[in-house]
N, C-alpha and C positions, 0 to 999 in steps of 0.2 A: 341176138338180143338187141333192144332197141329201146329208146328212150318215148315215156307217152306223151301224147301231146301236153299235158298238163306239166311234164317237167321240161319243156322250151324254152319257159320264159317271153310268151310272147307277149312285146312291148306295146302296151294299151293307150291312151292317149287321154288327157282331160280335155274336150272340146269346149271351147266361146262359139256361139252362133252369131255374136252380133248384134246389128240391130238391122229392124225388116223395114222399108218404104215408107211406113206409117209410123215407127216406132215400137213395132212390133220387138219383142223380147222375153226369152227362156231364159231357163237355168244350163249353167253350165252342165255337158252332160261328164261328168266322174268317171274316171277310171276304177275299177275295183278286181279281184282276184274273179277271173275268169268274167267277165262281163266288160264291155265298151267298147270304145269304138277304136280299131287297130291305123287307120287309115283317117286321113283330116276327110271328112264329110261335106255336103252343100250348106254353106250359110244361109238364113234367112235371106237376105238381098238376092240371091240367085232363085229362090222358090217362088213356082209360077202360080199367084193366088189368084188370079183373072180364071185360070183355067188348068185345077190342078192335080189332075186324071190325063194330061197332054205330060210327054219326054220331057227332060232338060234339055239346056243345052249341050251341059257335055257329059250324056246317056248313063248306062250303067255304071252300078256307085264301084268304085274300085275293086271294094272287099268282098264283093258278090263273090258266092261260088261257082259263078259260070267263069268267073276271073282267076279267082284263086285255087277251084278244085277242092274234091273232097278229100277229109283225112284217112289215111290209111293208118292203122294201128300197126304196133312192133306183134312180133309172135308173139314173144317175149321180153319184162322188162323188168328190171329189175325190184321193182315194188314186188310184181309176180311171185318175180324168185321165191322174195322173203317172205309171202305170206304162204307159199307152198311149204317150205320149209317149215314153218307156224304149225302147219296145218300137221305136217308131218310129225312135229314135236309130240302135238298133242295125242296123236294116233299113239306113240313109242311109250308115252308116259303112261296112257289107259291099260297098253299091253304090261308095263311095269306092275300096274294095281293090279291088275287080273291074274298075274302071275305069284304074286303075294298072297294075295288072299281069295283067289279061284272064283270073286264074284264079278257076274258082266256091269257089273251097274256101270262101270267107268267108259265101259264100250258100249254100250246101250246110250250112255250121255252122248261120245264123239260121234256116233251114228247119226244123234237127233239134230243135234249143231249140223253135222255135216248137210243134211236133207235140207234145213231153214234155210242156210247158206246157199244152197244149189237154187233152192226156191229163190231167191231174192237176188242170185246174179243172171238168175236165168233170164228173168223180168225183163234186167238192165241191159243183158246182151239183146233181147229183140227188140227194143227200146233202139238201141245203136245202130241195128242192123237195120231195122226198119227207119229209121232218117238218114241213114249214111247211104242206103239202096235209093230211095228216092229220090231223084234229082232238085236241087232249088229250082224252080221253075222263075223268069222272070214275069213280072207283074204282068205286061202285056201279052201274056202267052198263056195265062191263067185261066185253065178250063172249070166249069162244075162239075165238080168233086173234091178228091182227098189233094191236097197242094204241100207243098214244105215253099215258104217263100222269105225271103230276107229285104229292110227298107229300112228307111227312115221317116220316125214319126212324124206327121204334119198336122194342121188342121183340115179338118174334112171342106168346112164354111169360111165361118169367119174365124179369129183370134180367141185363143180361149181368155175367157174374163179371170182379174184375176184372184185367186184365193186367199181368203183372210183367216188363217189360220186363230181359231176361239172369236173368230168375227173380231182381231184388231188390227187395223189398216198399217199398224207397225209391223205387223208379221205377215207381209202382202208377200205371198208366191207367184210367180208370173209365168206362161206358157204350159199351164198344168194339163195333158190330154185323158188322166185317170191321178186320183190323188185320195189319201185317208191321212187323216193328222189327229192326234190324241192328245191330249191335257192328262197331265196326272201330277200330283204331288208325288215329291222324291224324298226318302230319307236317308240319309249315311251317315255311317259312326264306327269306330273302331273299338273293338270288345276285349278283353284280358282274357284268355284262355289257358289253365293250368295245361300243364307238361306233364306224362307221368312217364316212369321207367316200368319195364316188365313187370315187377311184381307191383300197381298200381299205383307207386308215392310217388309224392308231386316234386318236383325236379327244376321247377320255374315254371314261369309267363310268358307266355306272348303275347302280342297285340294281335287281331284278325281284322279286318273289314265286314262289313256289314252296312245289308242296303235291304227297305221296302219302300214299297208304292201304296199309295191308292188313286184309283182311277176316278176321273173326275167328269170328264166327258168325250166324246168324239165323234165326227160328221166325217162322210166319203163322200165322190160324186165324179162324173166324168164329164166330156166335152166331146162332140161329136169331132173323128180321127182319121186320118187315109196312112194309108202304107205306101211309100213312093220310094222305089229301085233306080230311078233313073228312066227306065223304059218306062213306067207309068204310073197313076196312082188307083189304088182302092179301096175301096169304105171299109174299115177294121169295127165290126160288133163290138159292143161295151162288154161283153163276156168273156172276149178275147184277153183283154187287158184288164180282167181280175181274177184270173190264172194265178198270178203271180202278185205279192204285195208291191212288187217295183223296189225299188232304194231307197234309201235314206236321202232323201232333195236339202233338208237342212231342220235343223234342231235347236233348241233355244234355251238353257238352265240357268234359272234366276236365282237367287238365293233369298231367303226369308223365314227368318228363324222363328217366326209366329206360327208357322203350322205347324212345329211339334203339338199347339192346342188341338189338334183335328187327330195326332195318333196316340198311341199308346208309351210311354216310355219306357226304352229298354231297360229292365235291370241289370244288375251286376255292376261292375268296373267298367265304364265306358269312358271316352275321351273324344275329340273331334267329332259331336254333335252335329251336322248340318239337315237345312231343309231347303228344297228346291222347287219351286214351280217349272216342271219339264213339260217342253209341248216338244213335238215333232212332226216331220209331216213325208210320208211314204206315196210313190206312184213311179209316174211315166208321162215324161216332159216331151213337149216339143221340141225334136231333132234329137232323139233318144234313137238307139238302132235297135230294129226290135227281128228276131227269128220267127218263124212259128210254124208249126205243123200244123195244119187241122185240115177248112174242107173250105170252098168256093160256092157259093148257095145266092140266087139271083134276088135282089133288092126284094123289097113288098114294092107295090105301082105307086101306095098312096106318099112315101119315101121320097120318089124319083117323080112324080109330080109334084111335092109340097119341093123342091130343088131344082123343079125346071130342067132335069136331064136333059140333055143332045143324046137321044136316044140310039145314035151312030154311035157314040164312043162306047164301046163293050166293054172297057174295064171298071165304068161308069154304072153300070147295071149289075155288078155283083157286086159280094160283100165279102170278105175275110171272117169265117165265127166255126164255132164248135159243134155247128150243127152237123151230120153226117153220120153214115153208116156203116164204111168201107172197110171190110176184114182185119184186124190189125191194126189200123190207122192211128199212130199214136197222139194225142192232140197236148200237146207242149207249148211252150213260149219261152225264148232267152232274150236278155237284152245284151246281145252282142251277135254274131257271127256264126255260119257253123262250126269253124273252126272251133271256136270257142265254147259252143254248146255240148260237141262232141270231146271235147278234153281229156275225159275222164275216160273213154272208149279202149279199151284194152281188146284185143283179140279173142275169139270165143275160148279157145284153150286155155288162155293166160287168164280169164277171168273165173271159168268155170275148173279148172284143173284141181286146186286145194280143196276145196269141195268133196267133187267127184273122189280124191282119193280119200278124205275122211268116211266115204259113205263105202265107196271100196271095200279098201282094208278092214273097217269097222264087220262090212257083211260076212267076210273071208274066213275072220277069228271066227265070227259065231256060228258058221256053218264049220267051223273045225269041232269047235267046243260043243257042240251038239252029236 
């Protein structure tokens, strides 16, 4: 028995980039459960914007997995155990009904669970199998086709302009490479809720919380992106990078007790009325560490003429996107590491096993009881 990666505790880091030549400057990239960056990353001052499809200087980024290696899962782990166990619970307690009152309904139910369950880890284990078998390839060895590749986000051109979150130059985001930001009115207040005992009567109050919205407006937009490993860089599709809504970059809650006029007010006993003007704004920043599976598919000409390729440099002539055919090929995105992508990877037995024996034992009874 073994511990999964997800219960290591591996320690993530909140990265500053700095500031780049010109003044160039992102958002810090966040550390969050299961996402960031493990290893301190290239600062802006060190990225080669003259020419930036060429190595660094000091090559492959730490955390690659041609550095670190991929994860191998425990057979067994203890999470496993216990949901085997679960899983067995439920089987014992269907057998219990069934013995009571000779109807299958309770093992007809554990069956069906059992089957949804098989179906839905199944998925996750070829999901696992299939990026933990293919190797990270690094960027300058990236053929067309299906790829798994790890880097850090840059800009493709120039510096991305920066975003003005509801268009006010007070809520300027800087280094945005894919970005969505929302406006909404917020409402919270705490409500009085009766208590009651078993036979229905009321026993006292509580207070509860209580929160709605209304949506007010919201703009996304991206900024042309490269993937850079250290060995090189290449062009990231704007597709690639709305896979995922990204993170929370930063958030803003104003208070202004005049939009109670815009909703409805709550009845009952309520208390600590507030209202809020809440923006936010979600993406994928320059020097964010991005994963990804997909496929390696050759620029369009008009692309890499409107760019003035060096049509020598090959990693220059392809693009990172979702395009592709390749049997299986899973097409994903993490912003972190494989390691950290893979987390959740349990073993096929240790994932599939509670399952397997609901559906088992479930088919066993009913072929007895028949």
């Amino acid at each position: 028995m073994g511990r999964s990666l997800n219960e290591l505790g591996l320690k993530k880091k909140s990265i500053s980039f700095g500031t780049g030549p010109n003044g160039e400057k992102t958002q810090r990239s966040k550390a969050q459960d299961g996402e960031g960056w493990i290893c301190k990353p290239p600062k802006i001052k060190s990225w080669n914007f003259d020419n930036p499809y060429e190595e660094d200087e000091q090559g492959l980024l730490i955390e690659h997995p041609q550095n670190t290696g991929t994860p191998i899962p425990a057979m067994f782990t203890l999470r496993s155990i216990i949901r085997l166990l679960q899983s067995l619970f439920f089987v014992v307690m269907a057998v219990l009904i069934f013995n009571q009152s000779a109807n299958l309904s309770a093992i007809y139910f554990v069956l069906f669970m059992g089957i949804l369950s098989f179906i839905f880890r199944y998925r996750e284990v070829r999901k696992w199998r299939s990026m933990s078998d293919l190797p990270t390839s690094t960027i300058r060895s990236v053929a067309v086709g299906a790829v798994e590749v790890f880097g850090q986000l840059r800009p493709l051109k120039t510096w991305p302009e920066a975003v003005l979150v509801n268009n006010d130059p007070d809520m300027a985001v800087q280094g945005m490479g894919a970005w969505s930001w929302s406006y909404a009115y917020l409402f919270e207040w705490e409500e009085s809720v009766a208590e009651t005992d078993n036979e229905g009567n009321v026993i006292g109050y509580r207070w509860e919380s209580r929160s709605s919205s209304y949506h007010v407006r919201d703009d996304s937009g991206n900024w042309p992106t490269l993937l850079h490993d250290g060995t090189a860089g290449m062009a990231l599709n704007p597709k690639l990078l709305t896979l995922e809504k990204g993170r929370l970059v930063k958030d803003w809650k104003i208070s202004d007790p005049g939009l109670w006029s815009h909703a409805s007010q709550p009845s009952g006993d309520v208390r600590n009325m507030n209202a809020y003007h809440y923006l936010s704004i979600h993406g994928w920043s320059m020097g964010d560490p991005f994963f990804a599976s997909c496929y390696a598919f050759p620029r369009p000409d008009k692309e890499l003429n409107a760019e003035q390729i060096d049509r020598s440099i090959g990693t220059a002539l392809l693009e990172l996107t979702t395009t592709g055919n390749a049997r299986g090929h899973p097409i994903s995105v993490h912003r972190g590491t494989e390691i950290l992508a893979l987390r959740d990877m349990e073993s096929g037995i240790s994932a599939l096993a509670p399952s397997l024996s609901m559906v088992i034992i479930s088919v066993l009874i009913l072929l007895a009881g028949i």
